[in-house]
Kinemage of the C-alpha trace (Angstrom):
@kinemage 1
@onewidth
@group {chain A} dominant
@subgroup {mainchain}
@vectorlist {calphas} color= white
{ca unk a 1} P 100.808 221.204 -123.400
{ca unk a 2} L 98.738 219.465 -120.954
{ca unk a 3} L 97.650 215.501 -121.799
{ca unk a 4} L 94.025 216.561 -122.161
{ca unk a 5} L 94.509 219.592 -124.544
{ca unk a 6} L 97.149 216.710 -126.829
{ca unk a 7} L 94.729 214.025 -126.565
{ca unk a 8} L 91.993 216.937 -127.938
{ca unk a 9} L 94.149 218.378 -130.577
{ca unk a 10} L 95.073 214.697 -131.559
{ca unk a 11} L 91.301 213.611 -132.018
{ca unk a 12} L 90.602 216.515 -133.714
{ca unk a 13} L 93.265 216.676 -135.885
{ca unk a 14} L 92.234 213.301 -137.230
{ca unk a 15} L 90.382 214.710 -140.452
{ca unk a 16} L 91.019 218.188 -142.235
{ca unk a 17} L 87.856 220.673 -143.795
{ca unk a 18} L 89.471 219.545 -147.336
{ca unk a 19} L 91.170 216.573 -149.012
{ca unk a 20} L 89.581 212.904 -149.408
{ca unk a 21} L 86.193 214.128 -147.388
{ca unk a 22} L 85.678 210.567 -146.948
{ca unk a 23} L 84.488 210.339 -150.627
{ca unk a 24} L 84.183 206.873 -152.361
{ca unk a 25} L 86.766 204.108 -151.870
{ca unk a 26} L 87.306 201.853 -154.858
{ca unk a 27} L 85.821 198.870 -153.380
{ca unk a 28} L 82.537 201.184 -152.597
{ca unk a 29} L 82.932 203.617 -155.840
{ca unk a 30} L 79.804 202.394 -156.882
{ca unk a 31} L 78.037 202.869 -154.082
{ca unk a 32} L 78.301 207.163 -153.344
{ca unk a 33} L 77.228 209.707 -155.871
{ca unk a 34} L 79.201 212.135 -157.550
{ca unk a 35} L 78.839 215.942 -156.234
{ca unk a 36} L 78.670 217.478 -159.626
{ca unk a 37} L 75.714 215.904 -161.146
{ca unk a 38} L 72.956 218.447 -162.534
{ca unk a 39} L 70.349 219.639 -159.903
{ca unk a 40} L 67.047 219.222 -161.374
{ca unk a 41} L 65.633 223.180 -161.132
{ca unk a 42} L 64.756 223.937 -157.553
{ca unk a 43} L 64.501 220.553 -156.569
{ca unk a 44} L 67.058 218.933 -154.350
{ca unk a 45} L 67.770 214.865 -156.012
{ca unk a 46} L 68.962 212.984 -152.780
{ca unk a 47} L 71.551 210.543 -154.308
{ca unk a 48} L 73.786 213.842 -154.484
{ca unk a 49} L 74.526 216.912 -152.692
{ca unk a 50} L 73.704 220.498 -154.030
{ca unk a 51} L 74.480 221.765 -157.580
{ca unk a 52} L 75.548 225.308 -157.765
{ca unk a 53} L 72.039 226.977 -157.245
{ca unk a 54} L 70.662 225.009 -154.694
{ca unk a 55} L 71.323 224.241 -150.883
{ca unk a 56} L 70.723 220.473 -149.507
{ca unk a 57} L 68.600 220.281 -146.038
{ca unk a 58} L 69.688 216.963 -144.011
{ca unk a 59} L 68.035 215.674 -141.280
{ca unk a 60} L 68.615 211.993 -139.212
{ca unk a 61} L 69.692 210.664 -135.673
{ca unk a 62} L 72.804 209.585 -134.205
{ca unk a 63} L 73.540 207.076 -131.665
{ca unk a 64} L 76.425 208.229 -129.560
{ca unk a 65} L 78.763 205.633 -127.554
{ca unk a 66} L 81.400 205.093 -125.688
{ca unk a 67} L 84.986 205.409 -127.748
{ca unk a 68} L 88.394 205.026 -126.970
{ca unk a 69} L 91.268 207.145 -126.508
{ca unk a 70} L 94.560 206.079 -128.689
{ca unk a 71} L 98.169 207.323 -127.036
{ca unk a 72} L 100.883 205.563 -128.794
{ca unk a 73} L 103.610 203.831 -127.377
{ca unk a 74} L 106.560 206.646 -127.584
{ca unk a 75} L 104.056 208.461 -124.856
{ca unk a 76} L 105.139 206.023 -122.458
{ca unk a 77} L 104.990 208.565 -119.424
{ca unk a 78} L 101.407 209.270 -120.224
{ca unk a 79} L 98.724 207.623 -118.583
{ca unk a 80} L 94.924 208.109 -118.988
{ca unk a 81} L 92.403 207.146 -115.869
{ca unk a 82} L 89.108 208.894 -116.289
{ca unk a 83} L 86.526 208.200 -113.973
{ca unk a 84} L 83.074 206.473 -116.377
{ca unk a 85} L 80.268 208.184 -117.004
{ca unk a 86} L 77.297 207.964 -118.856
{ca unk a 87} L 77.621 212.107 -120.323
{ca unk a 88} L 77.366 212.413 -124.094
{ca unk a 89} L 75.890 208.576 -124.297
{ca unk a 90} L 72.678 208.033 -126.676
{ca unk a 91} L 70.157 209.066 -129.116
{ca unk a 92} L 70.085 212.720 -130.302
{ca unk a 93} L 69.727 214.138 -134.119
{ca unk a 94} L 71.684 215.907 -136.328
{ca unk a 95} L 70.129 218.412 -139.375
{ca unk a 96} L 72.905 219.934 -142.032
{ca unk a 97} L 72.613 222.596 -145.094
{ca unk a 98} L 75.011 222.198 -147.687
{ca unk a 99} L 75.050 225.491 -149.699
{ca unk a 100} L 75.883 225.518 -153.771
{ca unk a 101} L 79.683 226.031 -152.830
{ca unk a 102} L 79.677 223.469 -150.468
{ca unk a 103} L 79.950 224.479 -147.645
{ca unk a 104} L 78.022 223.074 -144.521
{ca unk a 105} L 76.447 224.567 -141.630
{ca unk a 106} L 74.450 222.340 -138.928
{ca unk a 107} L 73.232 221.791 -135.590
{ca unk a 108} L 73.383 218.766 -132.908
{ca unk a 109} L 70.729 218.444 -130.450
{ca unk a 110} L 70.517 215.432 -127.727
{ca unk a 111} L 73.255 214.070 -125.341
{ca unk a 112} L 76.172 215.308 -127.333
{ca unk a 113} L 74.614 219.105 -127.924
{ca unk a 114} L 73.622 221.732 -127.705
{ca unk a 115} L 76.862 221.664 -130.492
{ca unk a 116} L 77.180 223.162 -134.200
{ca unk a 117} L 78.714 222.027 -137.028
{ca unk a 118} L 80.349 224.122 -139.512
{ca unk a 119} L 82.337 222.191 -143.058
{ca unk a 120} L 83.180 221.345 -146.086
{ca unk a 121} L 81.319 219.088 -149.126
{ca unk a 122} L 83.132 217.624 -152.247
{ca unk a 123} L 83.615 214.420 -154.006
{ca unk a 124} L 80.100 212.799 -152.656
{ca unk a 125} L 81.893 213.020 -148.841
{ca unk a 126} L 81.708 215.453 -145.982
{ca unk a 127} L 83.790 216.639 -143.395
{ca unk a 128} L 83.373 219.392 -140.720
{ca unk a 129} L 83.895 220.435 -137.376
{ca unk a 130} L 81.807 220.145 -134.045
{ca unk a 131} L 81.662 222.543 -131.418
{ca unk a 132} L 79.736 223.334 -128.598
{ca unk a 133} L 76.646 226.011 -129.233
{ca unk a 134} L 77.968 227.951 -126.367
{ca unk a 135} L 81.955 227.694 -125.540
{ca unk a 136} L 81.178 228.031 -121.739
{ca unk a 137} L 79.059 225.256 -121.059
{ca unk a 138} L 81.845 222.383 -121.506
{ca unk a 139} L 80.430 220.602 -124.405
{ca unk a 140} L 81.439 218.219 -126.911
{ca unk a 141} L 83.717 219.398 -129.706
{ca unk a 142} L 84.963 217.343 -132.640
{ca unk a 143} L 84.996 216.181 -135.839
{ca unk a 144} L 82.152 214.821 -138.431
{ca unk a 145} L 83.223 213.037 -141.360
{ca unk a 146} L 80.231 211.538 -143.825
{ca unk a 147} L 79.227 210.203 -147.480
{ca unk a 148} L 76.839 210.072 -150.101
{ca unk a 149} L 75.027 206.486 -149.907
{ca unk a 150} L 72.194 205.443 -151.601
{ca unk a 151} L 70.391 208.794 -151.261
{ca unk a 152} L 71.599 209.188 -147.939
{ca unk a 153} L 74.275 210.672 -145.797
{ca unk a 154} L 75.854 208.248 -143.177
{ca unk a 155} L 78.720 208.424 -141.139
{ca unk a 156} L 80.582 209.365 -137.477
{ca unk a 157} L 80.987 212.001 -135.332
{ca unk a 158} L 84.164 211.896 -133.062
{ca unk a 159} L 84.010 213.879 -129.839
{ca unk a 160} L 84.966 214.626 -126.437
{ca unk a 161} L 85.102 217.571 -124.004
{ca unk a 162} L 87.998 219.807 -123.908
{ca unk a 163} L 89.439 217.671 -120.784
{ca unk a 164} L 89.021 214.742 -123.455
{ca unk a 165} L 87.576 212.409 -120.358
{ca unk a 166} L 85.033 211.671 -121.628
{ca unk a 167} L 85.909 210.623 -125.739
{ca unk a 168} L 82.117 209.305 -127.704
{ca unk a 169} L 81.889 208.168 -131.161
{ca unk a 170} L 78.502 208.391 -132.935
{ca unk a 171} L 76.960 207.624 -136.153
{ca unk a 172} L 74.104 208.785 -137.867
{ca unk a 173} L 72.163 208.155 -140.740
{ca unk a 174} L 70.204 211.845 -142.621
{ca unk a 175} L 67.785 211.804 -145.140
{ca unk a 176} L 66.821 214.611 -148.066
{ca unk a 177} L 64.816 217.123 -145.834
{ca unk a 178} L 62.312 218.772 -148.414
{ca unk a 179} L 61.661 222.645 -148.234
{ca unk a 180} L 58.249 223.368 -147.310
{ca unk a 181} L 55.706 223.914 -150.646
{ca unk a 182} L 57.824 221.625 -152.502
């Protein structure tokens, strides 16, 4: 396998669509709500994420910068020189649905998209995948991991191209989008 597609499978191997989906710690237990806590009716309460009849709508920016690429020390034959650039660097926003199972569906727009995002929600975390909109045009692919804070969703997104030469981390902060008439 060539160094870029290892360094890509290694940075997106990082987190899995299941398992600790970045839920509460016990130093921040307090701090992220539980996923099965009663939705009230249609409403959506945004200190948790859906109850079984209702989808969430989340909505927020991200600030994308510059991250680093890891290869450990038994790869001592591998070396990584990537020209800088300034691709994938800045503002853009991000805007997820959560259905009643849990599962997540979402967009990126800005310097790291045109990309979609396609998960998993449980435990007050969330974890999912990042891809480019269209597989042709090069774009950033990844991973998202996030939590339930204070009626929020914050967390990263880690990401590079397929080539991996050009690795970004971002992090973003949504708030409770309301449906309209609500």
């Amino acid at each position: 396998m060539r160094p870029g597609r290892v360094a890509l499978a290694a940075l997106m191997g990082t987190t899995s669509c299941r398992g600790n989906l970045g839920g509460p710690t016990p130093s921040d237990a307090g701090s992220a709500a539980a996923l099965d806590g009663p939705a009230e009716s249609a409403a959506f309460a945004p200190t948790q994420l859906p109850g079984k009849e209702t989808s969430a709508s989340w909505r927020g920016d991200y600030k994308s910068e510059r991250g680093t690429l890891y290869i450990p020390a038994d790869w001592k034959s591998v070396h990584w020189n990537v020209a800088e650039s300034s691709r994938g660097l800045g503002d853009g926003t991000i805007r997820l649905t959560v259905d009643p199972a849990g599962r997540i569906q979402g967009v990126v727009e800005g310097p790291l998209g045109p990309a979609v995002i396609a998960g998993f929600a449980a435990d007050g975390g969330l974890t999912a995948t990042v891809r480019p909109e269209h597989s042709e045009d090069g774009g950033f692919a990844g991973t998202l991991i996030g939590k339930v804070v204070d009626g929020r969703v914050e967390g990263s997104m880690h990401v590079s191209p397929a080539l991996a030469d050009t690795v970004r981390i971002a992090t973003f902060v949504l708030g409770a989008e309301t449906a309209p008439g609500r």
